[in-house]
ROSESE-524503 format. One record per residue: z negated, y negated, x negated of N, C-alpha, C in turn; residue number from 1. Coordinates in steps of 0.05 Angstrom, whole numbers, plus 5000, padded with zeros to 4 digits. Each point is the difference from the previous one (the first is absolute). Layout:
<nzz->Z; nyy->Y; nxx->X; cazz->Z; cayy->Y; caxx->X; czz->Z; cyy->Y; cxx->X; num->NUM>
...
***
This chain:
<nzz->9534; nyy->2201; nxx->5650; cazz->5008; cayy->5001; caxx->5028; czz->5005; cyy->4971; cxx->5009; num->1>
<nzz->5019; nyy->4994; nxx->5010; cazz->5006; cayy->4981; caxx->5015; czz->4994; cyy->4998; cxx->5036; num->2>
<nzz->4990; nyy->4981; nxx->5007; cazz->4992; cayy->5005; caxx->5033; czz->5015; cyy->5000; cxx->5016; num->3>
<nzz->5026; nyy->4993; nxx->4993; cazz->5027; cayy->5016; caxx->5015; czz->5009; cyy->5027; cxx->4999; num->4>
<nzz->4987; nyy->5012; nxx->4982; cazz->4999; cayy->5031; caxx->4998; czz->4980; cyy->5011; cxx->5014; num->5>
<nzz->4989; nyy->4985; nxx->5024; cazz->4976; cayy->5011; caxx->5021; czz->5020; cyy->4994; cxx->5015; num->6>
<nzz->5021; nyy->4992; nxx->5012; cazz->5018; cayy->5004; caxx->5031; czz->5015; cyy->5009; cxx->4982; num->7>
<nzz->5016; nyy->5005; nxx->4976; cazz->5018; cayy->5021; caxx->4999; czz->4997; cyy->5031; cxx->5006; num->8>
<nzz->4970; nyy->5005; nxx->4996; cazz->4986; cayy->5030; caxx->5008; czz->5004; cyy->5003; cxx->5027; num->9>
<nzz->4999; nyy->4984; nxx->5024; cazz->5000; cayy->4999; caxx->5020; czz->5027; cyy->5001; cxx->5024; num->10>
<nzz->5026; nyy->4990; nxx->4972; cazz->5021; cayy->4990; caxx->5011; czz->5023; cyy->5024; cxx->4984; num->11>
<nzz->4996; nyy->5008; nxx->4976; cazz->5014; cayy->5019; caxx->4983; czz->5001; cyy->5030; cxx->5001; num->12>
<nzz->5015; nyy->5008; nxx->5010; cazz->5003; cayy->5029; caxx->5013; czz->5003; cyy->5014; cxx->4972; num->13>
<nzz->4990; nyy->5017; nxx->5002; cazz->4999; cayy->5029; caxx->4979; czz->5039; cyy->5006; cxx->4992; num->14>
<nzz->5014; nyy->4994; nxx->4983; cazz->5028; cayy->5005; caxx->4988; czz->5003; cyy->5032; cxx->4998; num->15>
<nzz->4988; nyy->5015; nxx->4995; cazz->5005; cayy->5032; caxx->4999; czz->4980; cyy->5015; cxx->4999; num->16>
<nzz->5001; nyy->5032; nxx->4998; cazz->4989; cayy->5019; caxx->5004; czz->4994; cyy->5003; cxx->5025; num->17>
<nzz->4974; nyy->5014; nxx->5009; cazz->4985; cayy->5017; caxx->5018; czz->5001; cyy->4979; cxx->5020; num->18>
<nzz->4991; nyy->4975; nxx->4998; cazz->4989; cayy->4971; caxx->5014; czz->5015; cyy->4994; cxx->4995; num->19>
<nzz->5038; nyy->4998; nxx->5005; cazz->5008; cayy->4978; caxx->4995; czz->4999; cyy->4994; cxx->5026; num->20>
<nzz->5008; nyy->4965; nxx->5000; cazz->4994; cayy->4984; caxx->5027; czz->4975; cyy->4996; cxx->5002; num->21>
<nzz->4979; nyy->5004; nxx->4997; cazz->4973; cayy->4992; caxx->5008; czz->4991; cyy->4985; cxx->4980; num->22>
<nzz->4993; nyy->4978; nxx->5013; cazz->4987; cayy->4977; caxx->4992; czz->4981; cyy->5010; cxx->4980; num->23>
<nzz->4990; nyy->4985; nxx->4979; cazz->4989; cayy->5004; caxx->4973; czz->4969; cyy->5008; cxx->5007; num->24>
<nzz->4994; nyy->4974; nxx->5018; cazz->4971; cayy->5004; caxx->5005; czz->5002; cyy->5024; cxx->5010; num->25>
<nzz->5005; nyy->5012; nxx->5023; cazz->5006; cayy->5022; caxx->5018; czz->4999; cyy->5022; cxx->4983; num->26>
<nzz->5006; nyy->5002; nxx->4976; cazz->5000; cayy->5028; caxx->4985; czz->4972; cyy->5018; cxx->4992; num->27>
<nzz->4995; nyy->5020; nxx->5005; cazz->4981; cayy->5020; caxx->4995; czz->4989; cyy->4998; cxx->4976; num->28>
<nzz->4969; nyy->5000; nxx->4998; cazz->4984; cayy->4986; caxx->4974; czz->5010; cyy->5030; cxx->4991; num->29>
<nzz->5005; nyy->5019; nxx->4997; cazz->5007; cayy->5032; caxx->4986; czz->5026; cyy->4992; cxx->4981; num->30>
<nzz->5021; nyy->4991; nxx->5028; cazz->5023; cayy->4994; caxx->4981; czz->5000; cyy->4965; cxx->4977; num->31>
<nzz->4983; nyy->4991; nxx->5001; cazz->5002; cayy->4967; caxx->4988; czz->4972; cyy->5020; cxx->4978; num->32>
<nzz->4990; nyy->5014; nxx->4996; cazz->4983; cayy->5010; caxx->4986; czz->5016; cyy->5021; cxx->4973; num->33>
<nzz->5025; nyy->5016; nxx->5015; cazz->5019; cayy->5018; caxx->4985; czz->5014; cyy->4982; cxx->4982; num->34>
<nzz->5003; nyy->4967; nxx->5009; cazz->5012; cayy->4980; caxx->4975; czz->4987; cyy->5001; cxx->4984; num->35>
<nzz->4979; nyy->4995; nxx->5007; cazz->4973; cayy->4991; caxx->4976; czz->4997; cyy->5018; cxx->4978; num->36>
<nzz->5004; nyy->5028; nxx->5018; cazz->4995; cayy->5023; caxx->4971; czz->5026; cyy->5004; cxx->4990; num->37>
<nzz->5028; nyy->4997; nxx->5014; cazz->5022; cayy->5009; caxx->4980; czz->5014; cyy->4971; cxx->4998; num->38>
<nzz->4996; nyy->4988; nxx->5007; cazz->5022; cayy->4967; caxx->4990; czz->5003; cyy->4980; cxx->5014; num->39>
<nzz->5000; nyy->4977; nxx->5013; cazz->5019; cayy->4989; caxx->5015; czz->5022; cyy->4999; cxx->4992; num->40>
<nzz->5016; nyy->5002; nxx->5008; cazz->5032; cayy->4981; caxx->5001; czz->5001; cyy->4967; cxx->4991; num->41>
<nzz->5020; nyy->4997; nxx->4975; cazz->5003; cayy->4975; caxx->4992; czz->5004; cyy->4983; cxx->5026; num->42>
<nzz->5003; nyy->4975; nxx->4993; cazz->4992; cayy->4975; caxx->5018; czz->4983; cyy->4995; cxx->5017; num->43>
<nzz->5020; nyy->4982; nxx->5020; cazz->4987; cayy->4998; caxx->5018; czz->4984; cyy->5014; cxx->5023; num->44>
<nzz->5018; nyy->5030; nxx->5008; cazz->4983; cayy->5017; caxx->5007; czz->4976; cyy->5002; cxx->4987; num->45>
<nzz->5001; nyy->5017; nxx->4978; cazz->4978; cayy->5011; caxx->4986; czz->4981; cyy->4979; cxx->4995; num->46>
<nzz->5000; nyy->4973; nxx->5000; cazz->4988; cayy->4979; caxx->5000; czz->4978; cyy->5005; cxx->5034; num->47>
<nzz->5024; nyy->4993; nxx->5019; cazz->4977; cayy->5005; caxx->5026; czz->4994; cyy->5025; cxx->4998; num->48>
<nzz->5008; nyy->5020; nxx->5001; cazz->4984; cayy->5019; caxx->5004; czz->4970; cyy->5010; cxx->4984; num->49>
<nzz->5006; nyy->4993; nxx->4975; cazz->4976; cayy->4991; caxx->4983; czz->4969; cyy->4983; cxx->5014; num->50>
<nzz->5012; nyy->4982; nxx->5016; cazz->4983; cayy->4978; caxx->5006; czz->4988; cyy->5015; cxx->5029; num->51>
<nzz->5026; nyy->5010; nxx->5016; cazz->4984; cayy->5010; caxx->5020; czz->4980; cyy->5021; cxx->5003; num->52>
<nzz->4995; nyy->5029; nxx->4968; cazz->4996; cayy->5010; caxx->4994; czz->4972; cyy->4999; cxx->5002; num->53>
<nzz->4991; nyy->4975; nxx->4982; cazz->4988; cayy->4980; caxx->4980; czz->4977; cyy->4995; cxx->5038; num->54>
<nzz->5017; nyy->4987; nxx->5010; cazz->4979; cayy->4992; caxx->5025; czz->4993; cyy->5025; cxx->5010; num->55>
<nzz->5026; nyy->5017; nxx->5018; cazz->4987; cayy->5027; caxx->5013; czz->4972; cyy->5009; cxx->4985; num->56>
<nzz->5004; nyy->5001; nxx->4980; cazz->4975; cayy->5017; caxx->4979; czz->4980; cyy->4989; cxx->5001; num->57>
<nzz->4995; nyy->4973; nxx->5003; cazz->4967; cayy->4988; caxx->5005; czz->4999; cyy->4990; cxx->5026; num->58>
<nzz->5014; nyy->5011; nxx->5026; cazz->4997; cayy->4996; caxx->5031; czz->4999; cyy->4975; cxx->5008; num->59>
<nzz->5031; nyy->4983; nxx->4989; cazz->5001; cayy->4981; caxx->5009; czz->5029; cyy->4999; cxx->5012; num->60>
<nzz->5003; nyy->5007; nxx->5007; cazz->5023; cayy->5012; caxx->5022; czz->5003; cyy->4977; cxx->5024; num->61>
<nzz->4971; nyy->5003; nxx->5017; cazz->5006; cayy->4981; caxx->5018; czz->5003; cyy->4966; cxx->5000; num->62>
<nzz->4996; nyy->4997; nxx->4974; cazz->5015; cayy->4973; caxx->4987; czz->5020; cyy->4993; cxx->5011; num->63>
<nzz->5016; nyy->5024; nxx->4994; cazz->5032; cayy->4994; caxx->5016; czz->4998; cyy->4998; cxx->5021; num->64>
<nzz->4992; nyy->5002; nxx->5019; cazz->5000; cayy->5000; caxx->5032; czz->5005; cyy->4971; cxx->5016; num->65>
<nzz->4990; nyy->4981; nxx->4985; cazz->5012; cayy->4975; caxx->5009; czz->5024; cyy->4983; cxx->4993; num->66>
<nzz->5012; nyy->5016; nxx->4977; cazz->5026; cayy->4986; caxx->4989; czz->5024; cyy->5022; cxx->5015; num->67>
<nzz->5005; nyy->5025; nxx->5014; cazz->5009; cayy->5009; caxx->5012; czz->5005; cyy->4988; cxx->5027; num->68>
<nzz->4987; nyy->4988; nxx->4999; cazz->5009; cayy->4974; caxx->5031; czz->5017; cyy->4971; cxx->4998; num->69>
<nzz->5001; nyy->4996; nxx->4974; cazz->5006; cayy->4984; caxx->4983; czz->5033; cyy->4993; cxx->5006; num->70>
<nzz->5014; nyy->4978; nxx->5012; cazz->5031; cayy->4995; caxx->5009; czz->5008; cyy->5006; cxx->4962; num->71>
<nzz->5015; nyy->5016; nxx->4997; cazz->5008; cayy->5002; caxx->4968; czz->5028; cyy->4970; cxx->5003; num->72>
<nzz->4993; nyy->4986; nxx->4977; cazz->5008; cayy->4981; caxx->4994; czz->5029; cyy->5009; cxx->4990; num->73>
<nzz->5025; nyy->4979; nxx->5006; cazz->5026; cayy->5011; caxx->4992; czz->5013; cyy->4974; cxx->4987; num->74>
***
């Protein structure tokens, strides 16, 4: 993990399915749990979603809460 991959969770909207458009963090520990048992998706998705997975699961969720305020850098 890279610690730019803690504001990309924050800043990276969901690309498809059920959640598309919703921000990574924002996704349902049920659905970031359904990766875990059948796959992520190659790259970079499947990379964050992995990670956000990875936190949801040991209740560190509100980690993110202060980088969501965060001016995203351009």
């Amino acid at each position: 993990m890279k610690p730019e991959d803690l504001l990309l969770l924050v800043t990276r909207q969901m690309p498809f399915g059920k959640y598309k458009g919703r921000l990574i963090a924002d996704l349902p520990g049920h659905y970031l749990n359904w990766f875990a048992r059948e796959g992520f998706p190659p790259g970079e998705i499947g990379r964050l979603l992995a990670l956000m997975q990875e936190i949801d699961h040991n209740g560190l969720s509100p980690l993110l809460d202060p980088l969501r305020s965060t001016p995203r850098m351009r």
